[in-house]
C-alpha positions as CSV (number, residue, x, y, z in Angstrom):
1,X,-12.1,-3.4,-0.4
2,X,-8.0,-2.5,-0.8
3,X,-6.3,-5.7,-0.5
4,X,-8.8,-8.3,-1.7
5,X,-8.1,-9.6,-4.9
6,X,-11.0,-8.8,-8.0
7,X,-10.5,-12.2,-9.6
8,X,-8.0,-15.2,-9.1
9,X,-5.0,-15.0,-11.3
10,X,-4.1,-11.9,-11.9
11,X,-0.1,-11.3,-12.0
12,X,1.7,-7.9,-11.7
13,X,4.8,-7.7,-13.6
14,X,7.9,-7.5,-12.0
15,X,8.9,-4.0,-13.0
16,X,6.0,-2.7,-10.8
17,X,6.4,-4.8,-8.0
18,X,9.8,-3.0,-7.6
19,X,7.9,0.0,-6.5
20,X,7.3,-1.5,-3.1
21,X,11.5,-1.4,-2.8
22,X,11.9,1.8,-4.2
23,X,9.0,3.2,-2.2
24,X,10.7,2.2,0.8
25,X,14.3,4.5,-0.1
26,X,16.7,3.2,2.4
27,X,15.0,0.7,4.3
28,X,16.0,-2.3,1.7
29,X,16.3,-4.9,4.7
30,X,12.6,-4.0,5.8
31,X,11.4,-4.2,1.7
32,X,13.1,-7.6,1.3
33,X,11.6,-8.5,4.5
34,X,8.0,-8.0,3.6
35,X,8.3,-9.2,-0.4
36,X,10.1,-12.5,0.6
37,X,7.6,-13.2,3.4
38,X,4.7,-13.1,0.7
39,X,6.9,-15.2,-2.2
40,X,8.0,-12.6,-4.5
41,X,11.6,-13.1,-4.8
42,X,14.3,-14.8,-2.6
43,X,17.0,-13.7,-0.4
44,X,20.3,-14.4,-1.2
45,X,23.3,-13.1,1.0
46,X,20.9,-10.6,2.7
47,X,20.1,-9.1,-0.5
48,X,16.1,-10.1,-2.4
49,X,16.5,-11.2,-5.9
50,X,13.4,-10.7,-8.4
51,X,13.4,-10.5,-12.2
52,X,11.8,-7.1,-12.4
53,X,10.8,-9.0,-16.3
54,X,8.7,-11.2,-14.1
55,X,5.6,-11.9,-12.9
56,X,4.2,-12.4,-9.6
57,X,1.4,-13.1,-8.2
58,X,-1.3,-9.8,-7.7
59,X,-2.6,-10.9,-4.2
60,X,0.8,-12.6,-2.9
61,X,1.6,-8.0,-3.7
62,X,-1.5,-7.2,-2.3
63,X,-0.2,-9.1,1.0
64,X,2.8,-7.3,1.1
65,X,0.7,-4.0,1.5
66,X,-1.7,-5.2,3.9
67,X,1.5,-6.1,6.2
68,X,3.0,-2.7,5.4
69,X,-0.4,-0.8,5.8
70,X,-0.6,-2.9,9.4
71,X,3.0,-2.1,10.7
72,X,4.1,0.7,9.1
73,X,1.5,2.7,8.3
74,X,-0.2,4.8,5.4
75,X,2.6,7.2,4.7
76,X,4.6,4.4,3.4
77,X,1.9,3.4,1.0
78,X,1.4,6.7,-0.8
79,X,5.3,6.7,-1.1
80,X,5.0,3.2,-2.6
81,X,2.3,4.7,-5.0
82,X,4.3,7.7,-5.6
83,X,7.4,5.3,-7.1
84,X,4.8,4.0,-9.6
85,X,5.7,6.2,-12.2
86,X,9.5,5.6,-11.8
87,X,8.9,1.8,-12.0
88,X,6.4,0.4,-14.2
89,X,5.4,0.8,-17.8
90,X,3.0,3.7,-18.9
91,X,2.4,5.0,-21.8
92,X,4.2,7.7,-23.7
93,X,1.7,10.2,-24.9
94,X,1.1,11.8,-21.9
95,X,1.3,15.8,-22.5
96,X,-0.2,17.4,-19.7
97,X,-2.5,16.7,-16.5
98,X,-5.2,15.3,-18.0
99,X,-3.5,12.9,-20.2
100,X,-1.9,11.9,-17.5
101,X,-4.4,11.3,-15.1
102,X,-6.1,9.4,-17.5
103,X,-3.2,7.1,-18.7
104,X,-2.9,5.8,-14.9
105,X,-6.1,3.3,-15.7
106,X,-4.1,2.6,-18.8
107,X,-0.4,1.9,-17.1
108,X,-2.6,-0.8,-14.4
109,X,-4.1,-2.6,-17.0
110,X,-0.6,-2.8,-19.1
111,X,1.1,-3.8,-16.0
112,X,-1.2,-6.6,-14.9
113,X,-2.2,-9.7,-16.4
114,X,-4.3,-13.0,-16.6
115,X,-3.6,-16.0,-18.3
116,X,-0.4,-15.1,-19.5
117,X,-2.0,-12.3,-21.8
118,X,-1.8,-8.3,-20.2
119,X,-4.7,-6.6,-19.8
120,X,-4.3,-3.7,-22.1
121,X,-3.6,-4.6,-25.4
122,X,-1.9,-1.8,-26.8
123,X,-2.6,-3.0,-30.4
124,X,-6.5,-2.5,-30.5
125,X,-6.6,-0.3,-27.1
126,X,-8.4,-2.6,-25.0
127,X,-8.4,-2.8,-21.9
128,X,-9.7,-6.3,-20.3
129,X,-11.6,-6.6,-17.3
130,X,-10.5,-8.5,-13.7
131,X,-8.7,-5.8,-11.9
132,X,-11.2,-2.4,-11.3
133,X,-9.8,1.3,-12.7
134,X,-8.7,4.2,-12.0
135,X,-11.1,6.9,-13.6
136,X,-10.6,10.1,-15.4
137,X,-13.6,12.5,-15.0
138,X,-12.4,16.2,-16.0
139,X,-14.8,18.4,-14.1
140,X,-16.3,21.3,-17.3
141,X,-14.9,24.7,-16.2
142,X,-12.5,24.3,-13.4
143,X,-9.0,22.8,-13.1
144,X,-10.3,19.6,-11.4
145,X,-10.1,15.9,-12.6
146,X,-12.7,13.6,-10.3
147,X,-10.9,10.0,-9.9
148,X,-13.0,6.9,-8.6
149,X,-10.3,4.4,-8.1
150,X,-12.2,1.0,-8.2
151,X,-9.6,-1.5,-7.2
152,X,-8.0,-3.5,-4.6
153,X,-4.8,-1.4,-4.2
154,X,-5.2,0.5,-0.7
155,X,-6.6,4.1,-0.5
156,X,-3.0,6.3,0.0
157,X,-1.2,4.3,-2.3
158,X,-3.7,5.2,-5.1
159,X,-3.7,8.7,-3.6
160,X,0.1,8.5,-4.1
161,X,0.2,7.4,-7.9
162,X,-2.4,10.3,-8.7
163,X,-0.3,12.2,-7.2
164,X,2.9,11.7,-8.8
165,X,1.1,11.8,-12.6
166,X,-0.3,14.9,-11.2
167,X,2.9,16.8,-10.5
168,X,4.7,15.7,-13.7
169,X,2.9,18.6,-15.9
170,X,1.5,21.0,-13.0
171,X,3.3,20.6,-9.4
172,X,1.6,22.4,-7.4
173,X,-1.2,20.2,-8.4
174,X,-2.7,18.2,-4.8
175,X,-4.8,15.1,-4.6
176,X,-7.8,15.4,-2.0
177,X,-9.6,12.3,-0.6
178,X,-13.5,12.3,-1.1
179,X,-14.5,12.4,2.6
180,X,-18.0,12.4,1.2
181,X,-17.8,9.4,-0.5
182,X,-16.9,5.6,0.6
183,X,-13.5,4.2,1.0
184,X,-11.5,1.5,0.2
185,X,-10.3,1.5,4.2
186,X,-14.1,1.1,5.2
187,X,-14.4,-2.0,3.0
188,X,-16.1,0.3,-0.3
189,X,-15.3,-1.1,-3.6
190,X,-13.6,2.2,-4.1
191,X,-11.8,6.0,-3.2
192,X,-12.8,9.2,-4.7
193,X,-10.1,11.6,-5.1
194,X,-10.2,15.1,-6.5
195,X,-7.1,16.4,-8.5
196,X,-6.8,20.0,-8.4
197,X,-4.1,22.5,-10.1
């Protein structure tokens, strides 16, 4: 169910929690509005102040997007998910759509953590559980990646992020929505997407 934390204690580093400020362009005074409401930075002379080396709290972020999903809608999201990319740390071996695709489950777990430790240790490639994926199924013959994104990130912002790592190696790639399957906006566990190119 998008917004609704997997586990207690998970922190999103500050780098990524940017995205919500960058996602918005122009509209600073309505993303330092809806961070500072939810305790992620302060405002100081009109202007929010984070430490984009920081960490924050996952569902304090997850707040933040419920509020924007309720008042400004979905288009906002998948804009916020599109500024992923641009703000937080993924990995640097990504050579085409695939790769890509597949380094987004990756990039969460390296930007998240629990107990002060991340959840992708990039020493032994492990990724830790508490947070949910985003898969990486290539479909055998076609030009098609199948993504479940099992998480509590809403349903156009993970649209947006596949989205974005989609168009980096093939842009005239597009991201379809499973109507078939559940949703994350129905109260599912997760969002099927299909990336096509």
């Amino acid at each position: 169910m998008q917004f609704k934390i997997f586990e207690p204690g998970i922190e999103v580093n500050g780098q990524t929690v940017y995205s919500i400020i960058d996602g918005l362009g122009y509209f600073t005074n309505i993303s330092r509005r809806y961070l500072s409401q939810v305790g992620i930075g302060t405002v100081v002379d009109k202007k929010l102040v984070m430490d984009k080396d920081g960490w924050y709290s996952q569902e304090a972020w997850l707040n933040a997007f419920e509020n924007i999903a309720r008042q400004i809608g979905d288009r906002v999201l998948f804009n916020i998910g599109m500024s992923i990319p641009r703000n937080a740390e993924f990995p640097s071996w990504t050579t085409d759509i695939k790769s890509a695709i597949y380094a987004i489950d990756v990039a969460y777990h390296l930007n998240h953590r629990k107990n002060g430790e991340r959840l992708f240790d990039a020493r032994t490639n492990t990724i830790k559980e508490g947070i949910g994926h985003y898969g990486c199924e290539p479909v055998p013959g076609r030009n098609e990646i199948m993504s479940v994104c099992n998480n509590p990130y809403p349903c156009a912002f993970n649209r947006g992020i596949l989205t974005a790592m989609a168009r980096r190696f093939e842009p005239l790639s597009r991201v379809i929505h499973d109507d078939s399957k559940e949703c994350l906006k129905d109260g599912a566990d997760s969002c099927t997407f299909h990336v096509l190119w």
